[in-house]
Structure formats: C-alpha cells, structure tokens
C-alpha positions as CSV (number, residue, x, y, z in Angstrom):
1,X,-13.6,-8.0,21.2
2,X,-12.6,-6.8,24.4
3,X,-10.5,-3.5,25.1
4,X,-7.3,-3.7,27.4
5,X,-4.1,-1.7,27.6
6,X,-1.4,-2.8,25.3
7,X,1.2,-3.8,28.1
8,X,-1.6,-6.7,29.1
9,X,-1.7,-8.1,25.6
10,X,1.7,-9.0,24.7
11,X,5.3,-7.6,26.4
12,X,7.9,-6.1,23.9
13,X,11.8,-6.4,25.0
14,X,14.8,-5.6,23.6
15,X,17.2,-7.3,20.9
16,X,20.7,-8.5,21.6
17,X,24.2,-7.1,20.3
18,X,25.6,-9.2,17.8
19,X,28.4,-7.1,15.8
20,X,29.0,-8.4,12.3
21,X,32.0,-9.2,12.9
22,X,31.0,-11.6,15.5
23,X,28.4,-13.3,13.3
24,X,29.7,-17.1,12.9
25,X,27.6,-18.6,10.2
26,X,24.9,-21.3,11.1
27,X,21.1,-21.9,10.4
28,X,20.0,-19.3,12.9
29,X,18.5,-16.0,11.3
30,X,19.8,-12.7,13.0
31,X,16.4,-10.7,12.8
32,X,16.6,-6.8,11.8
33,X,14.1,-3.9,12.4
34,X,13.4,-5.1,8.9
35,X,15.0,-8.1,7.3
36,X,16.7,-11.2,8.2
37,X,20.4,-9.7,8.3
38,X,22.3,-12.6,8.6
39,X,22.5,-16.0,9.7
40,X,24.3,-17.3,13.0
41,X,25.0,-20.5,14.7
42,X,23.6,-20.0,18.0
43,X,20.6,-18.6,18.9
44,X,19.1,-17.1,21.2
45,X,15.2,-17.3,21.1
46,X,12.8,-20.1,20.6
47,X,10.4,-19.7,18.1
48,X,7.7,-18.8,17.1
49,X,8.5,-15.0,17.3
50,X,7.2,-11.7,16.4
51,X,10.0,-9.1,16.2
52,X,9.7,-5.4,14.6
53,X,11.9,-2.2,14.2
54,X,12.8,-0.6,17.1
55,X,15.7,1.8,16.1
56,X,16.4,3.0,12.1
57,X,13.0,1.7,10.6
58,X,9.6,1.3,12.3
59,X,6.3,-0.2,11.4
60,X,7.7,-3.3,9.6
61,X,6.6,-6.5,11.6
62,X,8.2,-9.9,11.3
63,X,7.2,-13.6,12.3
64,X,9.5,-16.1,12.5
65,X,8.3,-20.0,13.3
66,X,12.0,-21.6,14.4
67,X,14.5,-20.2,16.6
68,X,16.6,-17.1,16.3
69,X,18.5,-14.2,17.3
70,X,16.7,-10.4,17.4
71,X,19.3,-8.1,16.8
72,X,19.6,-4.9,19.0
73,X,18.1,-2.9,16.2
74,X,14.6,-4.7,17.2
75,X,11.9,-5.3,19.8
76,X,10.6,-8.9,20.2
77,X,7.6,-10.3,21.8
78,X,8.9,-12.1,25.0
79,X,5.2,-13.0,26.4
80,X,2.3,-13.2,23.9
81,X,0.3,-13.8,27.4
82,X,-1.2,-16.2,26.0
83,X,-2.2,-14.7,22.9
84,X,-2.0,-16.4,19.6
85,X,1.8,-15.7,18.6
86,X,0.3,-15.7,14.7
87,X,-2.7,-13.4,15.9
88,X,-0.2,-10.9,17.5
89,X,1.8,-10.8,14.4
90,X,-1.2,-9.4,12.3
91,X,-2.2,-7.0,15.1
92,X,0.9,-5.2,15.1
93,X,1.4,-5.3,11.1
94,X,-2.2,-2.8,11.3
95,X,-0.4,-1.0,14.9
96,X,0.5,2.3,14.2
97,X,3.6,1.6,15.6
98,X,5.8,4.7,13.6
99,X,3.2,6.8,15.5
100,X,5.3,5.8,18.8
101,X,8.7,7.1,17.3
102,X,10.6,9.0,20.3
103,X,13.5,9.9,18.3
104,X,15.0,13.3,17.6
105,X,17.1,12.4,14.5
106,X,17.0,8.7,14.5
107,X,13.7,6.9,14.2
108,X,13.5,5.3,17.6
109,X,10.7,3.0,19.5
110,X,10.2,3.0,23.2
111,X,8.2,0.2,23.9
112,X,7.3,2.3,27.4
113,X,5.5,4.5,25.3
114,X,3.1,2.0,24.2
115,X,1.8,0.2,28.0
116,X,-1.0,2.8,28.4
117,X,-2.3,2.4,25.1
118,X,-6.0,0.9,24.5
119,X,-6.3,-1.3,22.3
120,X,-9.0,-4.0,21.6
121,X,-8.1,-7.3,20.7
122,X,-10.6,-10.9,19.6
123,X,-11.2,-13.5,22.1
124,X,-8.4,-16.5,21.9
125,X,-10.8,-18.9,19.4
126,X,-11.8,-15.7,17.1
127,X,-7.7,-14.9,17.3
128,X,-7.2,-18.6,15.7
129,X,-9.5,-18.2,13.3
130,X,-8.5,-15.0,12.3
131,X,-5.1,-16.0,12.2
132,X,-5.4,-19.3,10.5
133,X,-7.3,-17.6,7.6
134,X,-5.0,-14.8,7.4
135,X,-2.0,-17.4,7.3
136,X,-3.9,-18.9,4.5
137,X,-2.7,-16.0,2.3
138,X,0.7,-15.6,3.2
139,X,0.9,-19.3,2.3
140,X,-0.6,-18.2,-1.0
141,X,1.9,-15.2,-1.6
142,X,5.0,-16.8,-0.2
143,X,3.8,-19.8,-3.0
144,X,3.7,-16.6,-5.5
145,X,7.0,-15.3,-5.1
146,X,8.8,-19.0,-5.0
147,X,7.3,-19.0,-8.3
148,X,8.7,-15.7,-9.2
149,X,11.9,-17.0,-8.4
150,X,12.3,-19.6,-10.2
151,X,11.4,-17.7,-13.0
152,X,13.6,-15.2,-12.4
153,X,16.8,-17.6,-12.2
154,X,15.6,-19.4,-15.6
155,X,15.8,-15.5,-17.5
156,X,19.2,-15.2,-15.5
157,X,20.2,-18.4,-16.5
158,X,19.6,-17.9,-20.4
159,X,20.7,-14.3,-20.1
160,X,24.5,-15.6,-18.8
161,X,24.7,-18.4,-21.1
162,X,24.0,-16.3,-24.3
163,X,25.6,-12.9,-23.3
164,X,28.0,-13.6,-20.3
165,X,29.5,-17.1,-22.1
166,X,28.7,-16.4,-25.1
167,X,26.7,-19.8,-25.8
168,X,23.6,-17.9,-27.6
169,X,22.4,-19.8,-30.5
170,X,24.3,-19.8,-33.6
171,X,27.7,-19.3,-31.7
172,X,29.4,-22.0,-32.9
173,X,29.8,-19.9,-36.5
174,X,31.2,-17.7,-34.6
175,X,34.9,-16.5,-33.6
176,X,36.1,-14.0,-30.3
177,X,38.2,-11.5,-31.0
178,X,40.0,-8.8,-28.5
179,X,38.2,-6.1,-27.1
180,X,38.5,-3.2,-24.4
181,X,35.8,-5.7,-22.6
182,X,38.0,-8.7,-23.3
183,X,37.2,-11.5,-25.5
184,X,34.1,-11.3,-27.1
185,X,32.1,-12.7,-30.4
186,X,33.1,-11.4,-33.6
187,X,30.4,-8.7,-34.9
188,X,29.8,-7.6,-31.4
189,X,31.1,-4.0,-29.9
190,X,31.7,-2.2,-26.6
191,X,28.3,-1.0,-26.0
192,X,27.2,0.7,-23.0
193,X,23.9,1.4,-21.2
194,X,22.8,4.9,-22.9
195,X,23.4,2.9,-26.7
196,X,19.9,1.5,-25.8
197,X,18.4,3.9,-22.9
198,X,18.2,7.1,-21.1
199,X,18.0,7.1,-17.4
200,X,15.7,9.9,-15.7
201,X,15.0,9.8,-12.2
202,X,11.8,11.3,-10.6
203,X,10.2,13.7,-9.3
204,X,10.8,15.8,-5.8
205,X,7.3,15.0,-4.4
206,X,7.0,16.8,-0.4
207,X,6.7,14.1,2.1
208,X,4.0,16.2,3.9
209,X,2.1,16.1,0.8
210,X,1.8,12.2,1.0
211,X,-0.6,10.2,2.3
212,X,-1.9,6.3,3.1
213,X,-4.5,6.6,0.3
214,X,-5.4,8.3,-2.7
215,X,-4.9,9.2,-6.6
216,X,-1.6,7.8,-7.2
217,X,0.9,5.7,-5.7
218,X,4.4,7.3,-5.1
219,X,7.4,5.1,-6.1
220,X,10.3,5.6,-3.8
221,X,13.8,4.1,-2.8
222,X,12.3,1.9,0.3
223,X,10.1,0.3,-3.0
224,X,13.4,-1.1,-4.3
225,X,14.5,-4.0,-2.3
226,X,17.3,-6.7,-3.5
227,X,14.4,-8.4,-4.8
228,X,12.7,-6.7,-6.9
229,X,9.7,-3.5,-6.0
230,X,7.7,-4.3,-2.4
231,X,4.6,-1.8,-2.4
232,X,3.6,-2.9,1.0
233,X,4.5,0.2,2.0
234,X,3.2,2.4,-0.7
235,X,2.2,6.3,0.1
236,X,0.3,8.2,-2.3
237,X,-0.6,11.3,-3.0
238,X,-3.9,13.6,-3.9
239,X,-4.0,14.7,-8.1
240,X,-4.3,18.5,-6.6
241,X,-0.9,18.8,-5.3
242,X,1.0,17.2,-8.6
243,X,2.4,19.6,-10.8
244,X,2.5,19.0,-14.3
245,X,5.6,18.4,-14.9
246,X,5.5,15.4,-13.0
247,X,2.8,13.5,-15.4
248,X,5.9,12.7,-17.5
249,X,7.2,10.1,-14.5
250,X,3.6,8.4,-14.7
251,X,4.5,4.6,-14.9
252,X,3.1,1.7,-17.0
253,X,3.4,-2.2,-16.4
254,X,6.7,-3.5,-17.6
255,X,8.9,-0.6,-16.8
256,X,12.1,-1.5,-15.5
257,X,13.2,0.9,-12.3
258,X,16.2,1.3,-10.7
259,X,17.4,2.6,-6.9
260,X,19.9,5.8,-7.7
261,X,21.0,6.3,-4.0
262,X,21.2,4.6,-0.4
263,X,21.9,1.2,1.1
264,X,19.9,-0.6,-2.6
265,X,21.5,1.9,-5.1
266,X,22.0,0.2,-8.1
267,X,19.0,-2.6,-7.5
268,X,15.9,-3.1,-10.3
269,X,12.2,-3.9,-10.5
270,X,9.9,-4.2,-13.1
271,X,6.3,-2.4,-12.6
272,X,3.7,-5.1,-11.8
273,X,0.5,-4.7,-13.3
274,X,-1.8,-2.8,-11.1
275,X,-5.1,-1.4,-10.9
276,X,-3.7,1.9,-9.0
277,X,-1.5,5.0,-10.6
278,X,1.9,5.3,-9.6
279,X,4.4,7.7,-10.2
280,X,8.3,8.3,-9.8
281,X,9.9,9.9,-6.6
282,X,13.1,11.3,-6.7
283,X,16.1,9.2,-6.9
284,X,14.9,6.5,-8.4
285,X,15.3,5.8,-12.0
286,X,13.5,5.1,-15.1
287,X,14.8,3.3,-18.4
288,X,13.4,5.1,-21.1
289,X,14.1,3.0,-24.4
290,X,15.5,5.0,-27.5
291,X,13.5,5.1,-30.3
292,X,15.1,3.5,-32.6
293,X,15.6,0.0,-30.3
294,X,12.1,-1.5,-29.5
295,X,12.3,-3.3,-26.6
296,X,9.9,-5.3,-23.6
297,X,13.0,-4.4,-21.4
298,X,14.1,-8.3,-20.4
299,X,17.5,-8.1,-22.0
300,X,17.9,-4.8,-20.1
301,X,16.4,-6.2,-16.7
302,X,18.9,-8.9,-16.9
303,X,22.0,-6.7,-17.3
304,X,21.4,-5.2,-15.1
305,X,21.0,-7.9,-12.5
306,X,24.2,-9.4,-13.7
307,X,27.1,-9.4,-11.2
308,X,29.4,-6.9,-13.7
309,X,26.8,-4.2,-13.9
310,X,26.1,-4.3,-10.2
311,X,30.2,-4.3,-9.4
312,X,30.4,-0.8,-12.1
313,X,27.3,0.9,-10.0
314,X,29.3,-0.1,-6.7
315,X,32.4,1.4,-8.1
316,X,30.4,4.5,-9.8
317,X,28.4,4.7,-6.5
318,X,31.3,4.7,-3.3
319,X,33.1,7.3,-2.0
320,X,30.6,9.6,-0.5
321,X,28.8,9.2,2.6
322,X,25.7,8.1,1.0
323,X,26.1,6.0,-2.0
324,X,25.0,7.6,-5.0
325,X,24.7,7.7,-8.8
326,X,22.9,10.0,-11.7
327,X,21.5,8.9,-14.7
328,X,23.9,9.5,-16.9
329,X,26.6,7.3,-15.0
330,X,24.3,4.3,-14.9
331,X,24.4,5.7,-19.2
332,X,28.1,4.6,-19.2
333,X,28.0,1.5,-17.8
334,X,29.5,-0.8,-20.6
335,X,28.9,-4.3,-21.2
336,X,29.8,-6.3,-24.8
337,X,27.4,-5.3,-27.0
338,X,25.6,-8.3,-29.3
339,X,23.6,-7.3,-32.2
340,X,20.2,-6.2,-31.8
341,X,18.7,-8.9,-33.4
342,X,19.8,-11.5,-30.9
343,X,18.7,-9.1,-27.9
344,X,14.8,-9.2,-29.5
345,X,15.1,-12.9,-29.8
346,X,16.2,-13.7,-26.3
347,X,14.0,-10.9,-25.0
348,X,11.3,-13.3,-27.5
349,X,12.1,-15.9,-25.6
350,X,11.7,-14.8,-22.1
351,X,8.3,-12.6,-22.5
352,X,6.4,-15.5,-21.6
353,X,8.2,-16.0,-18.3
354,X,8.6,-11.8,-17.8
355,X,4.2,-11.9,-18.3
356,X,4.0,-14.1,-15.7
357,X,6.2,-12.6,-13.6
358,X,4.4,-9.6,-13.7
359,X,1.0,-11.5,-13.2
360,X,2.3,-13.1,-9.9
361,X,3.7,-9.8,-8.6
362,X,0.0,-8.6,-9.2
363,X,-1.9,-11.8,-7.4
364,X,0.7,-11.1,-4.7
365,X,-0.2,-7.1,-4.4
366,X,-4.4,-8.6,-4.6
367,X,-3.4,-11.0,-1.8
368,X,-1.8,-8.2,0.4
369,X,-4.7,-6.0,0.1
C-alpha cells in the first residue's frame, strides 16, 4: 500500500439539476445521495460510476456499471486516475465520509474538505484482486435478495387472490354479501388491524449514546426501506446505558416492524435471523399478536403490504409537515375480515417461503459483514 492525499486518488464533482418535474421517463437511472430516484431518458454520464451523498444523507456509496444521471443531491467520481472504478467503490463504502459533514442544519459534503486527507490505498493489481473478490459477494447477495423477491411476490400473489378477490379455497360455497368494506364473503366481518394486534413503538434511545459496535443493535426508521429492513447501517448501543424498561422492545426472528413517521411511514419488515441483539428505537413499530390469535405473522405482513392498507396509512399519515402515525391509528386500519381458520391455513401455506426468506435475509447480513 502506498499513502497519498485523497485529491490524488480519485476527483469528486458535483451532480446535475434535474427537477421531477422535468424527469421524462427512459432507461437512464437518476442517482440520489442514496437510491436510484428515478429513471430518465437522457443521461448524462458514462458508466461505470461511483456516486455518494453529498447533501441530505452522507456515507451511503453507490456503483453503477451503465450510464446515468447523478442528481444534485450527489458527488460523483469524474476521474478514478486510473484507479479501479470497482476498487474506488469499496474504499469509500469504509471512508468515513459523514466525518466530512460541513453543514449547520443540513447534512452537507464539501468534497474540498477531503483533498488534504491521507489516505493509503493497494497498488492497481492488489485493487483488482481486491475488487474482483469483493464483487464476488455482492454477486452472491444481489442473487439472495432476487431470490427474496420472488418469494415475496408468490406470498403477495396468494395473499390477493384469497383475501383481496376472494378466490381462497372453498370459495365457490360461498356467497358476498354487502358490507361497510363493500362486497365481501358471507361469514366474514369488518375487521380492523387491533382485532388481531397491538401496535407499540420503541424506545427513545440518545443518539450520543450510540455507537458502531456493541451489545445490541438499535432498530431505527433509516432500517425500514420500501423493501423490507437494511441493517447496513446498524448503530448499537452498550447494555450499561439501557434502562429497563426498554428490555420489553427486545426483538426476536419473525417480528413484523413497521416505519411510524418520515419519508417510509407506513413500510414493513420482518426481523431476519441474526446472531446479534437488537432492540426498537422510537417511531418504529412493533405487532404484538393478541393472545387469543396465534399467529407466525404472514397474513399480517401481507396486509400490510397490500395497496389498501398502505393508501389508509397515507391518508392517516398527511397533513403535518412530517408524515406521521401512532399505534393505535395503524389499530383502526380496517380490512374484510375472513375467519381465523383461513388466515392459519394461508399463513400454513406461506411459512415455508416466510423461513426462507428470513434465511436469505441472514446469508445476506453474513455476506455484508
């Protein structure tokens, strides 16, 4: 390895406006500080690219192998100087790049902040290797979580036939008649969600208490994308500073969480199985099941996933300034209510593919580490 200041290894330059109104779609991904945030029909980089946050979020890195468009929002590498493009993507993922943050009130990047910085980086054949073997298991995790879903949209599948159109098995016996709901099967009712759960959220950890490693993971909004629970950017916390009343939030494989405010209120994950301790931060939820309904929470999962129950937590949600619901609103969300006997045998029927979705999401979190 060889030491050399950051602005000789690779040089970092702004994204380009592109309003959202102005987005025409087209294969081209419009690139975020940290997501794809659109798609564009003209672009305006070649691939391949390494872009990350520069204003809003920092410390998330992105590669992308085609062309594209890095929105304003990001910094983007526009000379690797002759650095592996790859390599230069899994430098800056372990960069402390939030430690460069020159904003007041928004989380901001100067990239002139980081041209003094040492740094050491691998010659350019230890950078292929490095990078080849490193792109070995992204190829293995990106594999994973294809799996995942497709097993995910065969739940959802079953789940809309049987409960949204009413085609479970059996139905064919069956009449609809008039509801608040609409038309649904005879012997059903007008449930809604706190029939089967209570909703609690967490609990109001200190940020300055939390830390890159130690006794347990801390669950928070950021851990609730649109697909499911990302722990790549997991903090944790030391068992000295938890209070007691907090052990009650511990979390176990298999239970289903939901985001209670911000940009992914209303969006669901099931906990993974994992070999660290987590527990719940505030403002995000946890289904507790009611005694009386034993459950491995799929029919649940898949409710809430459905397009009606995320429409009633948008509606619940807007009006303030930050989007927002408690637990006991997500409690009167109301759905047609089938017998319980039919939610145990579709939730019977989709344990095998729930098990191995929590075993992929696992490998994946093995993989990352």
């Amino acid at each position: 390895m060889k030491q050399i200041k950051f602005k000789d290894f690779i040089t970092l330059q702004r994204g380009f406006d592109l309003p959202r109104r102005k987005i025409e779609y087209g294969p081209i991904p419009v690139v975020g500080s940290t997501s794809i945030v659109g798609w564009h029909k003209e672009h305006k980089i070649d691939g391949p690219g390494v872009i990350t946050g520069r204003s809003g979020s920092l410390g998330i890195v992105q590669y992308i192998e085609d062309q594209y468009w890095p929105h304003n929002t990001t910094l983007w590498v526009k000379d690797f100087r002759g650095n592996k493009p790859k390599y230069v993507y899994y430098f800056l993922n372990n960069f402390p790049l939030k430690n460069f943050n020159s904003g007041a009130g928004v989380p901001t990047l100067n990239r002139n902040h980081l041209g003094n910085y040492d740094i050491q980086i691998h010659d350019h054949s230890s950078q292929e290797k490095i990078a080849d073997l490193l792109s070995a298991y992204d190829d293995l995790i990106e594999n994973n979580t294809r799996r995942i879903t497709i097993l995910e949209e065969m739940a959802q599948r079953i789940y809309k036939k049987w409960f949204v159109d009413f085609k479970y098995p059996g139905h064919e016996n069956d009449k609809l008649v008039d509801s608040k709901l609409g038309m649904i099967p005879e012997g059903w009712e007008v449930g809604c969600v706190s029939d089967y759960y209570d909703v609690r959220s967490g609990f109001a950890f200190k940020s300055k208490d939390m830390v890159e490693s130690g006794d347990y993971g801390i669950v928070k909004i950021k851990n609730i994308q649109s697909d499911g629970l990302n722990f790549d950017t997991i903090q944790y916390i030391s068992e000295a500073l938890i209070e007691d009343r907090a052990y009650s939030f511990e979390l176990i494989e298999n239970d289903l969480l939901i985001a209670m405010t911000g940009a992914t209120v209303g969006k669901v994950g099931l906990m993974p199985k994992s070999k660290d301790k987590f527990l719940l931060n505030q403002r995000v939820g946890k289904f507790f099941p009611k005694v009386d309904f034993q459950t491995n929470n799929m029919f649940m999962y898949q409710l809430s996933k459905s397009n009606n129950f995320q429409i009633s937590v948008v509606n619940i949600a807007q009006g303030a300034a930050q989007p927002n619901i408690s637990g006991k609103q997500i409690g009167s969300i109301k759905f047609p209510g089938p017998p319980s006997q039919l939610i145990l045998r579709f939730e019977k029927l989709c344990e095998s593919i729930k098990d191995n979705v929590l075993v992929l999401n696992f490998k994946n979190q093995i993989l990352r580490q």
